[in-house]
C-alpha positions in Angstrom: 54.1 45.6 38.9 54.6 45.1 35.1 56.6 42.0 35.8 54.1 40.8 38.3 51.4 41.1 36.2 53.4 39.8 33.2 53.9 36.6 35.4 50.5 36.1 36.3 49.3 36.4 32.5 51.5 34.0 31.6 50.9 31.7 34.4 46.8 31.9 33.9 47.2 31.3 30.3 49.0 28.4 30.4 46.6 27.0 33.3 43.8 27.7 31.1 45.8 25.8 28.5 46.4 22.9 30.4 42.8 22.7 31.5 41.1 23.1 27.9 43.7 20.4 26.6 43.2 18.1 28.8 39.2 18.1 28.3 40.0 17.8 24.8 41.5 14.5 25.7 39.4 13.0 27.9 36.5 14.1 25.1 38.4 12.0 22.7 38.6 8.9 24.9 34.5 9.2 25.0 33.3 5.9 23.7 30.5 7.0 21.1 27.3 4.8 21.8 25.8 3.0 19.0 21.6 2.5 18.9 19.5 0.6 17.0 16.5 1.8 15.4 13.4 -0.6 15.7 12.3 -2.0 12.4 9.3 -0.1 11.2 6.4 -1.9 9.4 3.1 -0.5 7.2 1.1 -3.5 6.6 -0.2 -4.1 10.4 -1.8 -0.6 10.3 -1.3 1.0 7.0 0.7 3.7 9.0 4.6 3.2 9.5 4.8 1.8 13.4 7.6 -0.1 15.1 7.2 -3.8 15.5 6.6 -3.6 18.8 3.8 -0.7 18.3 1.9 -3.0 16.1 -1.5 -4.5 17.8 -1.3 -7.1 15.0 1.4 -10.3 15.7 3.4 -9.4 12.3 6.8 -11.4 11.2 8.9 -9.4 8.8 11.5 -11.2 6.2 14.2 -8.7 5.1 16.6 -9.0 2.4 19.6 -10.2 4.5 17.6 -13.1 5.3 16.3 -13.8 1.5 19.8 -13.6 0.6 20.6 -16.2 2.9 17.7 -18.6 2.3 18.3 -17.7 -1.7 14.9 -17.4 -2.1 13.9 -17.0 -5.4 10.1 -16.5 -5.4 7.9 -15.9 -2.4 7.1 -19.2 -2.3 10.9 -19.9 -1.2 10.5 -16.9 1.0 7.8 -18.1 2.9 9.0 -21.7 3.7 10.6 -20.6 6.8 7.8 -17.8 8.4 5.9 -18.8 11.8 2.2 -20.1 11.5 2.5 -19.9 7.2 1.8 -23.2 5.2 2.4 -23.4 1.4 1.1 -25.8 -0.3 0.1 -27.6 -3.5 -3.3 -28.6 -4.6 -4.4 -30.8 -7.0 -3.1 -28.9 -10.3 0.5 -28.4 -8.7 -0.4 -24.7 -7.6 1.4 -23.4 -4.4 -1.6 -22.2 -2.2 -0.6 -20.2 1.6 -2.2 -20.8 4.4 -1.9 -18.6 7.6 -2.8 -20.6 11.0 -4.9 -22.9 9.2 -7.3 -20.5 7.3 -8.1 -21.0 3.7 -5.6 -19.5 1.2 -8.5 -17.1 -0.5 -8.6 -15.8 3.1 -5.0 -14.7 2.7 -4.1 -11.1 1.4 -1.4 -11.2 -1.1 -0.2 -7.5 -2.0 3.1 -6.3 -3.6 3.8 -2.3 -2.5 0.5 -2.2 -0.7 -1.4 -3.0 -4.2 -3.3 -6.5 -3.7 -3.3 -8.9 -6.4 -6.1 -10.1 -8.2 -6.8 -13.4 -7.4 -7.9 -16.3 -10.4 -11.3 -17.6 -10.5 -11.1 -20.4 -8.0 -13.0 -20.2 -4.5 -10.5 -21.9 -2.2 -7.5 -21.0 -4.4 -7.8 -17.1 -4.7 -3.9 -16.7 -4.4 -2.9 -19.8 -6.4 0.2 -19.6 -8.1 1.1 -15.8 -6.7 3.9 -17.3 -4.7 5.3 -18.9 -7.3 5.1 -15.8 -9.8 6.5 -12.8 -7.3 10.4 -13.0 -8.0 12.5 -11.7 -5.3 15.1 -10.3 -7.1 14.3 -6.4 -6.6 12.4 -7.4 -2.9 13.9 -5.2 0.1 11.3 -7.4 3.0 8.1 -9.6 2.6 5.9 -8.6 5.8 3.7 -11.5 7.3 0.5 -10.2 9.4 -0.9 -13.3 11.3 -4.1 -13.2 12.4 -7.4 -11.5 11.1 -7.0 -8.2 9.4 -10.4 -8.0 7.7 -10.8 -4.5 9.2 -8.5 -3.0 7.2 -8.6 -5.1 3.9 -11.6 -6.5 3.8 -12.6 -10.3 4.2 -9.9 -11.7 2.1 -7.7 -11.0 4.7 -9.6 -12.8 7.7 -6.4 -15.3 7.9 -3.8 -12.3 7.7 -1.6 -10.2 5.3 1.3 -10.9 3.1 2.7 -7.7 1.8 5.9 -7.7 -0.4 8.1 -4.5 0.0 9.9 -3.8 -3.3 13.3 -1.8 -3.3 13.7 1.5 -5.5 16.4 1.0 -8.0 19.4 3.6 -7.7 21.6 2.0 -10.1 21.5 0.3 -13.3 21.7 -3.5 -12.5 21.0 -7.0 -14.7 20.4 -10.3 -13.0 19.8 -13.5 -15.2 18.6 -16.8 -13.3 18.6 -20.5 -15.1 17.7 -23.8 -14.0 16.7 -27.3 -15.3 15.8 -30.2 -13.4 15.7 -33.8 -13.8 13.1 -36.7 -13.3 14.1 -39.6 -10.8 14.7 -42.2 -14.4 16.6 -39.3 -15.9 14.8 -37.3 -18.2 14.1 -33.2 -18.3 11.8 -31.9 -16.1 11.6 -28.7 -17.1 13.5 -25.4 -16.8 13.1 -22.6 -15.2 14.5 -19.0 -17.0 14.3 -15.8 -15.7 15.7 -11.9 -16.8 15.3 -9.1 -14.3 17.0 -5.4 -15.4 16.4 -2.6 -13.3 17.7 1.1 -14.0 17.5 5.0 -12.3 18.2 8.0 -14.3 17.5 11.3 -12.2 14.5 11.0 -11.1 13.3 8.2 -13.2 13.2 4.6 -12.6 12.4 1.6 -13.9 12.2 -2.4 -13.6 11.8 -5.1 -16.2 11.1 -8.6 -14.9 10.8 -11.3 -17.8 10.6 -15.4 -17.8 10.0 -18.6 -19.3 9.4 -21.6 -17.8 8.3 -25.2 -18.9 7.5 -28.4 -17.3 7.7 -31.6 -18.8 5.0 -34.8 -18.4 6.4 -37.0 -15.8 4.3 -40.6 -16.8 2.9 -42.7 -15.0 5.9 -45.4 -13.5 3.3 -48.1 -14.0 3.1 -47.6 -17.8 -0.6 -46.6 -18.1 0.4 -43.9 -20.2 -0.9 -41.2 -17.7 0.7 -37.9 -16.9 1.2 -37.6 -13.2 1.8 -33.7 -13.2 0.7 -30.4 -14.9 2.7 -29.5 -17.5 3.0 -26.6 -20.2 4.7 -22.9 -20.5 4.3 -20.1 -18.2 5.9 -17.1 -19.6 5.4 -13.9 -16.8 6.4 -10.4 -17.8 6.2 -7.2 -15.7 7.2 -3.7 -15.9 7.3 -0.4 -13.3 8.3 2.8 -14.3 8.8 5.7 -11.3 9.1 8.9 -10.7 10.4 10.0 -7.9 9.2 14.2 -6.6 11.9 16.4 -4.8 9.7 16.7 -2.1 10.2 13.1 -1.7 7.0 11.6 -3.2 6.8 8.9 -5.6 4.8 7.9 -8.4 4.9 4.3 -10.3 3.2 2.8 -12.9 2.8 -1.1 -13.4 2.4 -3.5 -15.8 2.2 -7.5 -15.5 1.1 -9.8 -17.8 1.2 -13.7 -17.7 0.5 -16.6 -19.6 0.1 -20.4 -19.0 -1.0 -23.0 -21.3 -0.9 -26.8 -18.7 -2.9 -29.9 -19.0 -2.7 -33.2 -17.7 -3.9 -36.6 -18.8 -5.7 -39.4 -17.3 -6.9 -42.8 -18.5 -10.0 -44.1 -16.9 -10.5 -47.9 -18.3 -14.2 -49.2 -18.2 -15.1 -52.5 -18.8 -17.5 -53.3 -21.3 -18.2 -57.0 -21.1 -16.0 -59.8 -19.5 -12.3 -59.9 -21.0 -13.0 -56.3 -22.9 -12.5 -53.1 -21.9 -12.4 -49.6 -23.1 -9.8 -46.8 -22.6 -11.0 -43.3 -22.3 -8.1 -40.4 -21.6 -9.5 -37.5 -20.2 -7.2 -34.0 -20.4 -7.5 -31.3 -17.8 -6.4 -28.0 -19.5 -5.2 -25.1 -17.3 -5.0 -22.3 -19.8 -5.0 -18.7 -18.2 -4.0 -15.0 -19.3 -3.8 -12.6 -17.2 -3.0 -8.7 -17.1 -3.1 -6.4 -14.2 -2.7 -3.1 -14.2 -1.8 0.1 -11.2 
C-alpha cells in the first residue's frame, strides 16, 4: 500500500507539473495588446474631454508636429491648421483669421490665460503670433467655430490656446537668423535666448530676444520705405511651483517693446514745372507689460 500510494504521489505531482508548466508557456506566448489613448483637449469646453467628446470642431498641433514644421513662433505654427488664415496688414503685423472672421474675433490665450490685445479694432491679436515662441510649447489647440459662450465675444470666430510644457530639466536653446534683401543688403535679424530650469518643486522659464528690421527702399528711387522697420526686443518670465498633491502655481511676467516707422513721400504740385516733396513717417512705437 505504501508503494502504491508512493506511486501515485509521484505520478500526480508530476502531472500537476506538467500541467502548471505548460500554462506557464502558452502565458508567455500571449501577445500583449497595445491601446492608444485618445488625445484629450481643455480649450473646447474648459474641462479635459477626448477629441471626439468635444461638441466644438477643434484641431490640435502637438509638438512632434512643430518639430517637424520647425516652427518657431505661432505664426509658423499656424501656417498649416484647417480653416486658419494669417496674415499681414498694412504695418507688416501677422493678423489670424479663423473661417473668415475678423482677427479681433479670434481668442488668443497661452495656458488658458488670454492675451491682451493692442488698441486696434480689427487687429486685436496683431503681432501675438509673431511674439509667442515655441520653444517650451508641448501643443497649440485650434477651436473652429464660435465659442463666445465660454469666452466671451472675442472668440465668435474660435479659440487658439497654446499649451506650454513644464520644465523637468535644466535646458538652454539659442536661435539666430539674418536675412537678406533681393539687391543684397541686410534685412534684419532675428535673435532669440530661451533657458528653462526645475529644482524640486520649483520651476522656471526665461524667454528673451532682439530683433531688427532694416528699411527696404523704394526700387524706383523715390526715397520711400516700403516696410516697417525698427527693434522689437520681447522678454518673458514664469516661475512654478508645483504642490505634492499635484497642483500647480505660476507666476508670469512679459514685457515688450517696439520702436517701427515707415516713410512715404507724397509730391504735390505747386504750379506747372514745380513741385513740392512732403515725407510723411508712420511711427509704430508700443510697450507693453502683462502680468498673471
Amino acid at each position: 500500500m505504501q508503494k502504491k500510494d508512493l506511486s501515485k504521489l509521484v505520478l500526480t505531482t508530476l502531472l500537476t507539473g506538467s500541467v502548471l508548466w505548460g500554462g506557464t508557456a502558452f502565458a508567455a506566448e500571449e501577445n500583449l495588446q497595445e491601446f492608444s489613448l485618445d488625445t484629450m483637449v481643455v480649450t473646447a469646453t474648459r474641462t479635459a474631454m477626448t477629441v471626439k467628446e468635444t461638441p466644438s470642431t477643434v484641431e490640435i498641433v502637438d509638438s512632434k508636429k512643430l518639430e517637424q514644421t520647425q516652427a518657431k513662433t505661432l505664426h509658423d505654427a499656424l501656417k498649416g491648421a484647417l480653416g486658419v488664415n494669417v496674415f499681414n496688414d498694412f504695418q507688416g503685423r501677422s493678423n489670424v483669421s479663423i473661417r473668415g472672421s475678423e482677427s479681433r474675433h479670434v481668442l488668443i490665450m497661452v495656458d488658458g490665460k488670454r492675451l491682451g490685445g493692442e488698441a486696434a479694432y480689427n487687429s486685436a491679436n496683431a503681432w501675438d503670433v509673431d511674439r509667442i515662441r515655441m520653444e517650451d510649447v508641448e501643443r497649440v489647440e485650434i477651436i473652429r467655430g464660435p465659442a463666445g459662450a465660454l469666452y466671451g465675444s472675442d472668440a465668435m470666430g474660435g479659440v487658439i490656446n497654446v499649451i506650454t510644457k513644464t520644465p523637468d530639466k535644466t535646458t538652454a536653446d539659442v536661435n539666430y537668423e539674418y536675412g537678406w534683401y533681393e539687391d543684397g543688403k541686410g534685412a534684419g535679424y532675428k535673435g532669440n535666448l530661451y533657458l528653462q530650469g526645475a529644482e524640486g518643486n520649483y520651476s522656471y522659464k526665461i524667454n528673451a530676444g532682439l530683433n531688427k528690421n532694416r528699411p527696404y527702399l523704394d526700387p524706383k528711387g523715390s526715397g520711400d520705405s516700403m516696410n516697417f522697420y525698427g527693434k522689437q526686443q520681447p522678454l518673458s518670465l514664469n516661475v512654478g511651483y508645483k504642490f505634492d498633491n499635484g497642483n500647480e502655481l505660476s507666476v508670469d511676467f512679459s514685457k515688450i517693446k517696439e520702436d517701427n516707422q515707415k516713410s512715404t513721400t507724397t509730391r504735390t504740385t505747386m504750379k506747372p514745372g514745380i513741385w513740392q516733396d512732403k515725407v510723411q513717417t508712420i511711427y509704430n512705437d508700443n510697450k507693453r507689460t502683462d502680468y498673471a
